[in-house]
C-alpha positions, 0 to 999 in steps of 0.5 A: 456522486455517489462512490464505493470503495471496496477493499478485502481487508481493513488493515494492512498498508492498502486497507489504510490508503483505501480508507484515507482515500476514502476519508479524503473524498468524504471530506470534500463533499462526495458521497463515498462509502467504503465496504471491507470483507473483514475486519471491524471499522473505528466507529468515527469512520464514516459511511464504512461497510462490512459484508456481514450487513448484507449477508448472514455472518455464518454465510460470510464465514463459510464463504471465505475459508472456503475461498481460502481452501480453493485458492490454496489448492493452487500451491499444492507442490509448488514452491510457496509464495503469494500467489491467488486466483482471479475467482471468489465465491463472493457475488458482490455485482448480486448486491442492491447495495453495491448496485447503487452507486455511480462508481465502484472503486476496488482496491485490494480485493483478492478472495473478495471479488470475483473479477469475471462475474463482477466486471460481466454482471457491473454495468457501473464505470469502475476505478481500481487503485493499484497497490501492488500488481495483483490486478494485472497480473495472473496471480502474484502480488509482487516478483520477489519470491514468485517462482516464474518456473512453477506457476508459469501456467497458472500465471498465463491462464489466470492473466487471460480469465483477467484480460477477458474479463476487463475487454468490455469493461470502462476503467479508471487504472489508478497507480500511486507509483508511476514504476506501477503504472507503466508495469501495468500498461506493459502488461497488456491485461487492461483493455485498450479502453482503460484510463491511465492515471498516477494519482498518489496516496493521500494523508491527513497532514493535520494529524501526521505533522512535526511536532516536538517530544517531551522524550530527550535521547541522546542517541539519533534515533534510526526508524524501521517500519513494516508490518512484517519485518521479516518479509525478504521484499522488505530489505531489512537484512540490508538495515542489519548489514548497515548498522555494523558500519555505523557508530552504534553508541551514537544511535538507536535503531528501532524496528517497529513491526510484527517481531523479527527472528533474526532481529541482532541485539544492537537493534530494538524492536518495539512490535507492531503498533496500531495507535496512529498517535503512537506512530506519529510519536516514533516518526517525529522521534526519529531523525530518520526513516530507513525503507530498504525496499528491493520491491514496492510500490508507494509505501505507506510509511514513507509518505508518513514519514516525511508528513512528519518532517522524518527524511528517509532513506531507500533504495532506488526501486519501484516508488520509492525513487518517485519519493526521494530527492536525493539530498533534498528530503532524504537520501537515495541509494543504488538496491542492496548497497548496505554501504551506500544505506549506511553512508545515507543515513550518516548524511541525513543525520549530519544535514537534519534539519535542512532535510526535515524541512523539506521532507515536509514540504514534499509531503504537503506539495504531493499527499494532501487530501485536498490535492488527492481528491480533486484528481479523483472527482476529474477522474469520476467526471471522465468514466460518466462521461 
């Protein structure tokens, strides 16, 4: 069985679980391959693609700035958010390459397919892994921050080119989140003919475990973790607000993630840090992870954490409350409640080590690669069915 995944991006929180969805299929005997637009693949990533291989990198080029000139054009004099178009100048369903498979699998895919030529021209069953609700929506990517009023019409006439677009079309609708999977199903832009599935992100628990460190603190170390810091979907205003009720000369709260302005001083920031090795040195640091979330989907993060043993504590949104049990691997607290935030991290550092324990276990028992590709390939075997 031969599978292509195709994501915009190398980084980013969905570029990272499209390619350890990908590695855990390679691993299991499939034929996967992966095909990013941008960014330079790690050469012991096996069967990874960019678009460069198949056309000339100045077309490439042009391409995708153009893409970029004619989604924005949709924000002149508007309010601006994340927000993009359903349209690509890309023609990937042109490509032998992608012809060749037996399954395509789009991930995050904006600016980079072109969703009613790929779906009109593909006679391939299709699998698209959700990571935020961009590919049933018309245009955004998440509420928070969406202007309803401004790009009310854009949102419904690019939702109808989507809706169009999937009504012929076999789909495997994949959601890590049960909250994103019922999000979509509501929605009414996949066709009646789509698969429903929760299938979460997987992780290499080999390489995010517990593990001791030669660093000695006599501080409990509090972590904070997103590629952008400041995004208001993030919460970590809640994070600030909370630290002032703790006992700051007890802990270290650490910020790791592109630099936030308004980051107070009685917090650290570390920056943003590519080495998985060096994550993996924060996460086992740490004596808990806080994700003060107001909107998300599976974070990333999270399943990292508590591969490594780290409780977490979040709001109760989205995902996240799939990921947490209360007193169990971590605490969950009511949205935007500093105070509740506060007394969850006060929790988990009193009941450490009963919390990591089972943190770990949680992660082995939901994200391994083993468990995450055999839902897959069952999956594969129903759309070639």
């Amino acid at each position: 069985m031969r599978v292509l995944h195709i994501n915009t991006n190398i980084g980013g929180g969905a570029g990272a679980a499209a390619i350890r969805i990908h590695k855990a299929l390679y691993e299991s005997g499939v034929d996967s391959h992966i095909l990013f637009l941008k960014g330079k693949p790690p050469k012991n990533l096996h069967n990874a693609h960019t678009l460069k291989e198949f056309m000339p990198s100045a077309f490439v080029y042009f391409l995708d700035k153009l893409n970029r000139l004619l989604n924005y054009r949709f924000q002149i004099g508007k309010q601006k958010c994340f927000f993009n178009s359903p349209r690509s100048l890309f023609r990937l369903h042109k490509l032998e390459f992608v012809k060749s498979f037996d399954i395509i699998q789009l991930h995050w895919v904006v600016k980079f397919v072109d969703i009613p030529s790929f779906f009109k021209k593909l006679n391939v069953p299709v699998v698209w892994t959700m990571h935020d609700m961009n590919p049933f929506s018309g245009g955004l990517h998440y509420l928070t921050d969406f202007s309803e009023k401004e790009y009310h019409n854009l949102e419904q006439k690019f939702r109808k080119i989507k809706s169009k677009a999937y009504s012929h079309a076999k789909i495997g609708v994949v959601s890590p989140s049960l909250w994103l999977l019922n999000e979509a199903k509501k929605s009414g832009t996949f066709s009646e003919n789509s698969i429903f599935v929760n299938i979460k992100n997987p992780i290499n628990l080999f390489k995010y475990s517990p593990g001791e460190n030669s660093d000695t603190y006599t501080e409990s170390l509090v972590l904070f973790v997103a590629e952008k810091s400041g995004d208001k979907r993030k919460g970590i205003e809640y994070l600030y607000k909370a630290v002032t009720l703790l006992e700051q000369d007890k802990m270290q709260f650490v910020v790791m993630g592109n630099p936030d302005i308004n980051c107070p001083d009685y917090v650290k920031q570390i920056g943003f840090i590519k080495s998985k090795s060096q994550m993996v040195h924060w996460y086992r640091k740490a004596k808990v992870f806080v994700i003060p979330s107001i909107e998300d989907n599976l974070p990333n993060t999270v399943v990292e954490s508590l591969s490594c043993g780290t409780p977490v504590v979040g709001f109760d949104v989205g995902g996240i409350k799939e990921m947490i049990t209360d007193k169990k691997n971590g605490c969950l607290v009511p949205a935007k409640d500093h105070k509740q935030l506060a007394d969850g991290i006060k929790y988990v550092l009193e009941n450490y080590s009963e919390l990591s324990k089972s943190a770990r276990e949680f992660a082995e028992q939901n994200f391994s690669y083993s468990s995450i590709s055999a839902q897959y390939k069952e999956l594969y075997k129903q759309l070639l069915q």
